[in-house]
C-alpha positions in Angstrom: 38.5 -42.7 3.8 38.1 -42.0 0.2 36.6 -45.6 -0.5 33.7 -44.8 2.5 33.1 -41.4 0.7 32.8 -43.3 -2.5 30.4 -45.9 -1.3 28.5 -43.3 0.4 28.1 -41.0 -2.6 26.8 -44.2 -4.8 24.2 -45.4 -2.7 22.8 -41.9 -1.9 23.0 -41.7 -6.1 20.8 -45.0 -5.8 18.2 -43.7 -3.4 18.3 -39.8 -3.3 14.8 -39.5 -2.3 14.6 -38.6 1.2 17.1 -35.7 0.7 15.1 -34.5 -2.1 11.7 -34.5 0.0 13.7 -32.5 2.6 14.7 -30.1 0.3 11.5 -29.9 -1.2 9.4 -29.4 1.9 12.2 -26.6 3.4 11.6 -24.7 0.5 8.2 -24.8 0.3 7.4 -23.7 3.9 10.3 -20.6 3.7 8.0 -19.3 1.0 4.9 -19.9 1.8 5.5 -18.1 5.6 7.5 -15.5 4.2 4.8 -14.5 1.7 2.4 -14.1 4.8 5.0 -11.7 5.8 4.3 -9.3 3.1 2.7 -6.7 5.2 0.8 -4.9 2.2 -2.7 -4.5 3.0 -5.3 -5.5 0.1 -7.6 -2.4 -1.2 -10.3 -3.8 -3.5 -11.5 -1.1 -6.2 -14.0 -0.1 -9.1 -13.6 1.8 -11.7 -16.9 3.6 -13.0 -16.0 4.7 -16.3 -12.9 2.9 -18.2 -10.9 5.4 -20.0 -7.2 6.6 -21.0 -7.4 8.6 -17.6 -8.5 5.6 -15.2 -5.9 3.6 -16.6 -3.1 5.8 -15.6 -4.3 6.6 -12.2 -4.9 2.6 -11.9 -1.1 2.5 -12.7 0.4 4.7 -10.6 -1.8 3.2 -7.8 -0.3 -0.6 -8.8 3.2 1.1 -7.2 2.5 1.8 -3.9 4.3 -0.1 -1.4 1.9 -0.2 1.6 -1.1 -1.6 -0.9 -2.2 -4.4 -3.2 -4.6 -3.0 -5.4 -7.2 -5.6 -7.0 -10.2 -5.1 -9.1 -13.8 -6.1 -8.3 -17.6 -4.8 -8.7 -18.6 -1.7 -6.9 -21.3 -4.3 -5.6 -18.5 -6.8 -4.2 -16.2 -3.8 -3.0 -19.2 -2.6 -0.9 -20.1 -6.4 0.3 -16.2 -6.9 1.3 -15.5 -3.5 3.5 -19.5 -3.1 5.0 -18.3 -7.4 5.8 -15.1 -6.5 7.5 -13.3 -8.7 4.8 -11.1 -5.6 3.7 -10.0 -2.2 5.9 -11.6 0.1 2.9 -12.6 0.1 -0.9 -11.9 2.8 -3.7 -13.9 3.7 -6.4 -12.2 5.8 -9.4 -13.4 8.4 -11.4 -12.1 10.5 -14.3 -11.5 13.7 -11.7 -12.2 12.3 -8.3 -12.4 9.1 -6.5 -14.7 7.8 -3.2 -13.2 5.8 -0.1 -15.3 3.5 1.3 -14.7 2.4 4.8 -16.5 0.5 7.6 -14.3 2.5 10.5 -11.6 4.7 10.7 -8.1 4.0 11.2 -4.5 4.4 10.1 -4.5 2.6 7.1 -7.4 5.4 5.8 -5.8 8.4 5.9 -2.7 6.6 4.0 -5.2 4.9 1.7 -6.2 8.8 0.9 -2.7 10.0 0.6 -1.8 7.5 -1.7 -4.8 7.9 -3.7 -4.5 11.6 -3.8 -0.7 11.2 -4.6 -1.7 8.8 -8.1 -4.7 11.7 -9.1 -1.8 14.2 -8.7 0.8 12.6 -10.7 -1.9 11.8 -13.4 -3.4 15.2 -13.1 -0.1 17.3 -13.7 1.1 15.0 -16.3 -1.8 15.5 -18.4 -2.1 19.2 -17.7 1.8 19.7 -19.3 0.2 17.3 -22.5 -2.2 19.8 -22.9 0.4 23.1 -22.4 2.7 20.9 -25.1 0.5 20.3 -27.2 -1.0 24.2 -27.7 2.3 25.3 -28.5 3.0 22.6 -31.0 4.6 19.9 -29.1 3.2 16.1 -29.7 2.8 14.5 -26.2 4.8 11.2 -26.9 7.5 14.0 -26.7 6.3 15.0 -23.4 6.5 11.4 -22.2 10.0 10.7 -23.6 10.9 13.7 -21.6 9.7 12.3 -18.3 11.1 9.1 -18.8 14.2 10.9 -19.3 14.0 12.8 -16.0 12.7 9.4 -14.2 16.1 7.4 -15.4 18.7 10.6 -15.1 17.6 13.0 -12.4 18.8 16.6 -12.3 19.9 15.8 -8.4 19.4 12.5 -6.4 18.4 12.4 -2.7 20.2 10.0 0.2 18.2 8.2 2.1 19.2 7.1 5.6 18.2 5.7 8.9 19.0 5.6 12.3 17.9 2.9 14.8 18.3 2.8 19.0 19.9 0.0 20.6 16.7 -1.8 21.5 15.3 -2.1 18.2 16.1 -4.3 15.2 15.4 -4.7 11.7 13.6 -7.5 10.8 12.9 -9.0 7.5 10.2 -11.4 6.8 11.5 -13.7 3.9 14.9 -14.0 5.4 13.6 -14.8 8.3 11.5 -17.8 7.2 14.3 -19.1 4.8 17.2 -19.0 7.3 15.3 -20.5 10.0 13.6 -23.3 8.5 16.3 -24.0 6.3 18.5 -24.5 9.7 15.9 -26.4 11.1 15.6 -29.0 8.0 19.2 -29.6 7.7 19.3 -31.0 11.3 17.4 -33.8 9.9 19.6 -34.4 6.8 22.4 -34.4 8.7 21.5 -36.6 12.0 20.4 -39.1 9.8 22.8 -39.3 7.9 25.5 -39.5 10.7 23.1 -42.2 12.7 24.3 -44.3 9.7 27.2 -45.3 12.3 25.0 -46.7 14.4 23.1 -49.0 11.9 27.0 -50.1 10.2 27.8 -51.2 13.9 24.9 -53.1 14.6 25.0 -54.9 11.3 29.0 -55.2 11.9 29.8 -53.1 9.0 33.2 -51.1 11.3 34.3 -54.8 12.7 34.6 -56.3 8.9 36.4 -52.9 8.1 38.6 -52.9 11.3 40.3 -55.8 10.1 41.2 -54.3 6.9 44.0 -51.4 6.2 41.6 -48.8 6.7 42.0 -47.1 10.6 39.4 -46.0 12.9 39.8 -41.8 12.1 39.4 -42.4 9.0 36.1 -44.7 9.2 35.0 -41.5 11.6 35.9 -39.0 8.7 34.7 -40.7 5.6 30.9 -40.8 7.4 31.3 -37.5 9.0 32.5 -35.8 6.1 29.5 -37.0 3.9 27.3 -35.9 6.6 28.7 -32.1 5.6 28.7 -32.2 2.5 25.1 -33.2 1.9 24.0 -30.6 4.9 25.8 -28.1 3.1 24.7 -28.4 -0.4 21.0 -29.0 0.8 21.4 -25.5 2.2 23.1 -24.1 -0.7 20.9 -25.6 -3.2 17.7 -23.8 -0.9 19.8 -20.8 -1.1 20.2 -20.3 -4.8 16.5 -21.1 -5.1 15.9 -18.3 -3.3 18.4 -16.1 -4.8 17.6 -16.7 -8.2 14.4 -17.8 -9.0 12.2 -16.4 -6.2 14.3 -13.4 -6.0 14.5 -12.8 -2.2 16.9 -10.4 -1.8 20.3 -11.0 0.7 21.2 -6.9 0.9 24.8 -7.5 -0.8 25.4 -10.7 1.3 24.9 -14.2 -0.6 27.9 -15.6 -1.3 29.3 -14.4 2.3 25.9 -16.4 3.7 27.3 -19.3 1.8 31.2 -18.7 3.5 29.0 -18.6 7.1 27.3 -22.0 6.8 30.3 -23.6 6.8 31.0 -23.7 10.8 27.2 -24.1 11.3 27.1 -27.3 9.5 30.2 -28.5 10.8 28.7 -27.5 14.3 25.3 -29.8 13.6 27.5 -32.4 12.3 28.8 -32.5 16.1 26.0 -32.6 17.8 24.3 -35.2 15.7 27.9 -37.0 17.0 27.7 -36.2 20.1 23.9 -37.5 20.4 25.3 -40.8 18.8 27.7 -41.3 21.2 25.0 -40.7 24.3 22.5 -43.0 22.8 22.6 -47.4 22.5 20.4 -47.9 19.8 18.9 -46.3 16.8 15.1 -46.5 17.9 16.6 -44.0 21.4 18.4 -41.8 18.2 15.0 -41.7 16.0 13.2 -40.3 19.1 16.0 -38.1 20.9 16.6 -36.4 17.1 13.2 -34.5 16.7 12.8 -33.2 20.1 16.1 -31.6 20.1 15.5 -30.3 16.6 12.3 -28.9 17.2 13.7 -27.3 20.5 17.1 -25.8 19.2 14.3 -24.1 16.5 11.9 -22.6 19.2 15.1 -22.2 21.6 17.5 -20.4 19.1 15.2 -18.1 16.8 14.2 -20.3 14.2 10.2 -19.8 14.0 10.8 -16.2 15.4 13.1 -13.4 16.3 14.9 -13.8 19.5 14.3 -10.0 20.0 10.6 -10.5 20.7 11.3 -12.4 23.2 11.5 -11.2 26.4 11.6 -14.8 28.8 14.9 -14.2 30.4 15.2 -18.3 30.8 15.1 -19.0 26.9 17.2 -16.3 26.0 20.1 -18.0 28.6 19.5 -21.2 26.8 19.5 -20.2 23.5 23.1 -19.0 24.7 24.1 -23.0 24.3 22.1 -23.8 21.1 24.0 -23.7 17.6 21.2 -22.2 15.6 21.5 -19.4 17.5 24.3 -18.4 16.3 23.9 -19.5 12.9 21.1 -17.2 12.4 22.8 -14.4 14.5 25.5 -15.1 11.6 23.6 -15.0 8.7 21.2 -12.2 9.5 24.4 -9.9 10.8 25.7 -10.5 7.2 22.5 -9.6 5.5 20.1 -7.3 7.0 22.6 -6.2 9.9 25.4 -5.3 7.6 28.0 -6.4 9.7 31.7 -6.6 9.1 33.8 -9.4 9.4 34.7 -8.1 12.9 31.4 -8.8 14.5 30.8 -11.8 12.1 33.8 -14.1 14.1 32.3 -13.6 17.7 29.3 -16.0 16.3 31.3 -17.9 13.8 34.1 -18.7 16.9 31.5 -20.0 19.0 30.2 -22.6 16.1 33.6 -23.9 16.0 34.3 -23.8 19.5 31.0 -26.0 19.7 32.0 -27.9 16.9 35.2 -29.1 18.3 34.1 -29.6 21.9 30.7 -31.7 20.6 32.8 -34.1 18.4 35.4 -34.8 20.6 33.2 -35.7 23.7 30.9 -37.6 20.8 34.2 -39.8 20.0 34.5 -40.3 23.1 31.5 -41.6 24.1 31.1 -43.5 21.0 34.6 -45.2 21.8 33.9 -46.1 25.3 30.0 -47.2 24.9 30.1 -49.1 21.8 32.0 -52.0 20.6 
């Protein structure tokens, strides 16, 4: 076994390409969808006269949540809203600013708010300058002082939430980067498990029969190399993520990386079990993409399985793997679950896992020579 792990591990050394791209391309659409998932709506704005007090307000506007501030000409802020490019425009002034909308709706009124909310801040900040500063006290003082009170507050407020039982918590980056990164590995690992095929065609396992090496072994050495690239293609995606783009796993990463153990060793049976079912490798190239593609639409890979509301897929997603490796890895992230509610989804990888690669075997034992 430790001789077919070896060979493996030098030829993929030789020709690492194909699990590169794979990486590559799972990375690549996990950002890209999750930054359409932003949900912060774009304000365009002008500022008439540049000055010390447009800058701040300009600044405090830059960290609100809802918007993304971004500056243009009054004459292109007017052309984008009257257009219907953008919901509304603002234009600041020193003491007052003007919304400009082409109708009315939700987003105004908090576009107001938030506006109001920066002139506010601005306002009383520079109204306890001036107070300092007529009874002798310089106004970098002042500012030292409210940095101060913004880093140590006098008293800190909780915040909390409360949910019903038919609503969930969904998060747009996760989302995208645990289901396509399911979805990819499926091809990393299938094809690299469909490597059994070719070595039995070409007669690889009947020149190794003969030698000391036995059959489990020839069955281990392949399927363990199969896991071991799944899993660190997953891994590496995930500390891209982590680290560099900075998506954030709520206190959960390194028990994500614990929970993609039994889902990959649950894809790694399948991919067996599809071997054993098919004859040739042409019947395994076209059987692999339609089940990939199907356990990703089936199991909550493109989308939330709480949207949808089809009570025939949400039976069969009941007997799809992702399913439950995304039920795993969001319960550990945004769902804060313990390690209690984590092994119901966990147990049932495993369970598929074993049941999958024994009747794969099987097959394989009985159907090819």
């Amino acid at each position: 076994m430790k001789g077919i792990l070896f060979a493996k591990m030098k030829m993929f050394l030789r020709n690492p390409w194909l699990f590169v791209i794979m990486t590559a391309v799972c990375v690549m659409f996990a950002y890209f969808t999750s930054q359409g998932g932003e949900n912060k709506i774009s304000i365009p704005y002008s500022v008439v006269a540049d000055s010390d007090q447009t800058d701040l307000i300009v600044e405090e506007l830059t960290q609100a949540e809802a918007f993304q501030f971004h500056e243009v000409t009054q004459d292109k802020l007017k052309e984008l809203v009257s257009e219907g490019k953008r919901e509304g425009g603002l234009i600041i002034k020193e003491r007052e600013f003007t919304i400009i909308i082409s109708s009315r709706t939700g987003s105004t009124s908090l576009l107001q708010q938030v506006a109001g909310r920066a002139y506010g801040e601005v306002g009383q900040k520079e109204s306890l300058k001036a107070s300092a500063e007529s009874k002798g006290i310089q106004a970098q003082e002042v500012d030292s002082w409210y940095s101060e009170a913004e880093s140590s507050p006098v008293f800190s407020i909780k915040q909390s939430s409360f949910k019903g039982s038919d609503t969930f918590v969904y998060d747009p980056k996760l989302q995208s980067l645990f289901g396509f990164s399911l979805f990819f590995v499926i091809y990393t690992i299938a094809y690299n498990v469909a490597s059994i095929l070719y070595e039995k065609r070409e007669g690889v396992w009947d020149r190794m029969i003969l030698s000391p090496i036995r059959k489990w072994e020839m069955y281990a050495g392949n399927l363990i190399y199969s896991f071991i690239l799944g899993y660190i293609q997953l891994a590496l995606i995930f500390f891209v993520f982590r680290y560099i783009t900075e998506v954030k796993f709520y206190g959960g990463f390194y028990i994500v990386l614990l929970l993609l153990i039994p889902y990959v060793f649950a894809i790694v049976a399948l991919s067996m079990l599809i071997t054993g079912l098919v004859k040739k490798v042409q019947h395994f190239n076209a059987v692999i993409p339609i089940v990939a593609v199907s356990m990703a639409m089936i199991g909550g890979a493109y989308w939330p399985l709480e949207i949808v509301e089809s009570e025939v897929l949400l039976a069969l997603s009941k007997v799809v793997p992702l399913t439950y490796g995304m039920e795993a890895l969001k319960g550990a992230t945004i769902n804060g679950w313990g390690m209690e509610q984590l092994m119901l989804p966990v147990s049932i990888l495993v369970l598929m896992g074993v049941l999958m690669m024994g009747i794969g075997i099987n097959f394989m034992e009985k159907r090819h020579i």
